[in-house]
PyMOL CGO cylinders between C-alpha atoms (Angstrom):
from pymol import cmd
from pymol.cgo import CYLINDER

trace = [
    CYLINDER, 6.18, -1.49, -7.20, 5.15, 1.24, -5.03, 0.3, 1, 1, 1, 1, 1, 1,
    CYLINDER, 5.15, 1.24, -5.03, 3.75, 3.40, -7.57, 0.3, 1, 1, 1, 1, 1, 1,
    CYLINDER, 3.75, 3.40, -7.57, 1.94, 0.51, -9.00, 0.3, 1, 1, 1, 1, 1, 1,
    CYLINDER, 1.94, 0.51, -9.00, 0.46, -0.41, -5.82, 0.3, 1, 1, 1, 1, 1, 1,
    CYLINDER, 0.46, -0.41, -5.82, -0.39, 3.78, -5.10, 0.3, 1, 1, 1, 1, 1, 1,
    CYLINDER, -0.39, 3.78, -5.10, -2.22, 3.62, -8.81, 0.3, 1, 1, 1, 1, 1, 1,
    CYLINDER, -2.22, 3.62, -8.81, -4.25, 0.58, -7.76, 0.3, 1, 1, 1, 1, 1, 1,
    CYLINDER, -4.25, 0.58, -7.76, -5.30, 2.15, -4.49, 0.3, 1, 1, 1, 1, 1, 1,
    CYLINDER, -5.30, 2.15, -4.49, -6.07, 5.21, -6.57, 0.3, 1, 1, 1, 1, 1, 1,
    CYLINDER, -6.07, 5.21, -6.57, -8.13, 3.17, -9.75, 0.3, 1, 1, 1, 1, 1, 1,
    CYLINDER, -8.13, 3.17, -9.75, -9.86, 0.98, -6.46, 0.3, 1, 1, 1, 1, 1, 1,
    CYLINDER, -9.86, 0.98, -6.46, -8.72, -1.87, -8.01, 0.3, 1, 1, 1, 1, 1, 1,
    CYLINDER, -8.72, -1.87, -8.01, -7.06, -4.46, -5.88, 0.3, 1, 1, 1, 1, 1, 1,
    CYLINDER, -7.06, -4.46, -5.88, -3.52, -4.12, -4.03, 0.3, 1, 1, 1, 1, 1, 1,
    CYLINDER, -3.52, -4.12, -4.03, -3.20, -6.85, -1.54, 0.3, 1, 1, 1, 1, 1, 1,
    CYLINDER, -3.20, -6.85, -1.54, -0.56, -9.59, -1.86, 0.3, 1, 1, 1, 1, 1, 1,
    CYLINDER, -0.56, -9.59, -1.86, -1.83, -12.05, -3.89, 0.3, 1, 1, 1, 1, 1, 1,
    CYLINDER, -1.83, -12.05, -3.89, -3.12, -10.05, -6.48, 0.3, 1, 1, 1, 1, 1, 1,
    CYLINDER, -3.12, -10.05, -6.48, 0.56, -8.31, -7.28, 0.3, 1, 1, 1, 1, 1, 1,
    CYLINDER, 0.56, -8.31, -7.28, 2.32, -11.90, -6.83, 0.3, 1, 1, 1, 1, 1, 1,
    CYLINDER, 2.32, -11.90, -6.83, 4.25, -10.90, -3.43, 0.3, 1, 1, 1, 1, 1, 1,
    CYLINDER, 4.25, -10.90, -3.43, 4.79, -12.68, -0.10, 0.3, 1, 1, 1, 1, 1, 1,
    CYLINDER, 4.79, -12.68, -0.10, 3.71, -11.41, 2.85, 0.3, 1, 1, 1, 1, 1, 1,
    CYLINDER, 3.71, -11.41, 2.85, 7.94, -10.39, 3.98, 0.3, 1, 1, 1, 1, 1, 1,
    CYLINDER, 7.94, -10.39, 3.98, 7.82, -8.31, 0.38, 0.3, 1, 1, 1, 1, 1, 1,
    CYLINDER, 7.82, -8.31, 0.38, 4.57, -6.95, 1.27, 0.3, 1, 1, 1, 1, 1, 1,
    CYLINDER, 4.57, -6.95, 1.27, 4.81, -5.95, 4.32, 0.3, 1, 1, 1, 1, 1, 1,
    CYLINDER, 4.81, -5.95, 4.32, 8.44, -4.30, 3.75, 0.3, 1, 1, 1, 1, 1, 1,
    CYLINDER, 8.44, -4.30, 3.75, 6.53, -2.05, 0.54, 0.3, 1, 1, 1, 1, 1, 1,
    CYLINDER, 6.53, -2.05, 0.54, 2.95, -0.88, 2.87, 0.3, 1, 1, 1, 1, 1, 1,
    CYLINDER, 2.95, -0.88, 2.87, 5.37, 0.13, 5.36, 0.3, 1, 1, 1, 1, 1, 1,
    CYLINDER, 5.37, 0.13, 5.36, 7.61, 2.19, 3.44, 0.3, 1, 1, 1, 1, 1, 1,
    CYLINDER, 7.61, 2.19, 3.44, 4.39, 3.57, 2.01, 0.3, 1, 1, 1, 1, 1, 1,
    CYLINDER, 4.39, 3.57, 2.01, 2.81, 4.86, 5.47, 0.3, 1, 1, 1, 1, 1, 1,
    CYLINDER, 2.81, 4.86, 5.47, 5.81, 5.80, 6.19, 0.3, 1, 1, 1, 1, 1, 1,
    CYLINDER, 5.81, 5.80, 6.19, 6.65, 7.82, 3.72, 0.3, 1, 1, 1, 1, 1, 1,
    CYLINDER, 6.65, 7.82, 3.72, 2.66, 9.17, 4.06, 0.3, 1, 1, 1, 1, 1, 1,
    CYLINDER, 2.66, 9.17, 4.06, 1.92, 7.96, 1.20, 0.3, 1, 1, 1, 1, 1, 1,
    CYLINDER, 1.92, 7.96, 1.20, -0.83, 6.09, 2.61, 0.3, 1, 1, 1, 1, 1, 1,
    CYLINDER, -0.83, 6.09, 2.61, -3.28, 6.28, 5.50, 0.3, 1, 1, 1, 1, 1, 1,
    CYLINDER, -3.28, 6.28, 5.50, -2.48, 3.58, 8.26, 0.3, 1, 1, 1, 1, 1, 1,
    CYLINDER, -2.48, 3.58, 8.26, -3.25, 0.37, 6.99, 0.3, 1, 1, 1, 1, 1, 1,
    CYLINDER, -3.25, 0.37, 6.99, -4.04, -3.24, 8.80, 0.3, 1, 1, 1, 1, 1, 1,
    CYLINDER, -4.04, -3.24, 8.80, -2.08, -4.31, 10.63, 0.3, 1, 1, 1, 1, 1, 1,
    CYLINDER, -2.08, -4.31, 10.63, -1.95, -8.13, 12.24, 0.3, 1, 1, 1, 1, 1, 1,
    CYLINDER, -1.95, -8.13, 12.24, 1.17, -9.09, 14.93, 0.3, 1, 1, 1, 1, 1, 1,
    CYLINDER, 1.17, -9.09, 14.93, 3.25, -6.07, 13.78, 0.3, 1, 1, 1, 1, 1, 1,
    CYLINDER, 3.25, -6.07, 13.78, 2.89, -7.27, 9.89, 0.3, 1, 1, 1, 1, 1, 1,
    CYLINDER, 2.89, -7.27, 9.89, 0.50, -4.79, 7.06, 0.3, 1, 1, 1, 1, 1, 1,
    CYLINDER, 0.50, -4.79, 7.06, -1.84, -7.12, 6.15, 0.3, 1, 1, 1, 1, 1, 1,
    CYLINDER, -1.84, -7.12, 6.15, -4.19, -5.58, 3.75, 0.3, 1, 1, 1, 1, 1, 1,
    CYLINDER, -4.19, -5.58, 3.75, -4.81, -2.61, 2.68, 0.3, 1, 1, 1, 1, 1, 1,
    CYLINDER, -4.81, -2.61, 2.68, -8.62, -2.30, 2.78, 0.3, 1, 1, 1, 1, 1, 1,
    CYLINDER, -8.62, -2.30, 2.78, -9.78, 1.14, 4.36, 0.3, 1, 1, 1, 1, 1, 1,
    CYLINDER, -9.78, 1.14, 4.36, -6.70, 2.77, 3.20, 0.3, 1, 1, 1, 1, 1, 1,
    CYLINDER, -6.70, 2.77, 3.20, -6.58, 5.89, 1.30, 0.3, 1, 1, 1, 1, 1, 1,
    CYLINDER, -6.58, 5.89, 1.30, -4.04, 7.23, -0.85, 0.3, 1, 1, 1, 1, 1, 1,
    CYLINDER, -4.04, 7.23, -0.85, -3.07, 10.78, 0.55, 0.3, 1, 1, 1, 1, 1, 1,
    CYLINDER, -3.07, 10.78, 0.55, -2.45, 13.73, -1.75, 0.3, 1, 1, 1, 1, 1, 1,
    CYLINDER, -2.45, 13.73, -1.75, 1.56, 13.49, -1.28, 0.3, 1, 1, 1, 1, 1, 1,
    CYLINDER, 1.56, 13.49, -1.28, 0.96, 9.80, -2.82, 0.3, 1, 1, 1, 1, 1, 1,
    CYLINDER, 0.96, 9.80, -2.82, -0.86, 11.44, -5.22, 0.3, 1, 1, 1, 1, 1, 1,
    CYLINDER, -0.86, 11.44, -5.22, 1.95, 14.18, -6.05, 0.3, 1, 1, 1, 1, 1, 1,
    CYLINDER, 1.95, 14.18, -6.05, 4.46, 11.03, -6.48, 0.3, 1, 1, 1, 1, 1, 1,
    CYLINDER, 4.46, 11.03, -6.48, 2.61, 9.26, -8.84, 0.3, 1, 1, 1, 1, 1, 1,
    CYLINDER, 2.61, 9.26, -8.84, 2.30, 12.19, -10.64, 0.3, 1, 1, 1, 1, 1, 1,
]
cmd.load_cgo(trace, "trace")
């Protein structure tokens, strides 16, 4: 799932919840291992939950793994 979300953040196509079929617990637990990882650039965040994804970038060690 987290390379599938990485190649939708780098197509633009959309990555947020609904549109992979997740709930928000399952979301938030695969954005945060993202970030974390620095995969990703800091995404939304709402009450300590990733909410969306909009604004964030995919850096170039995302990149390298879904390579």
């Amino acid at each position: 799932m987290e390379k599938l979300i990485l190649t939708k953040i780098k197509n633009g196509e959309n990555a947020e919840k609904d549109a992979l079929g997740l709930n928000s617990d399952e979301y938030h637990a695969i954005v945060g291992k993202l970030y974390d990882k620095g995969y990703i650039t800091k995404p939304i965040r709402s009450s300590n939950v990733y909410i969306s994804l909009a604004g964030c970038a995919i850096t170039e060690k995302g990149l390298l793994y879904i390579s």
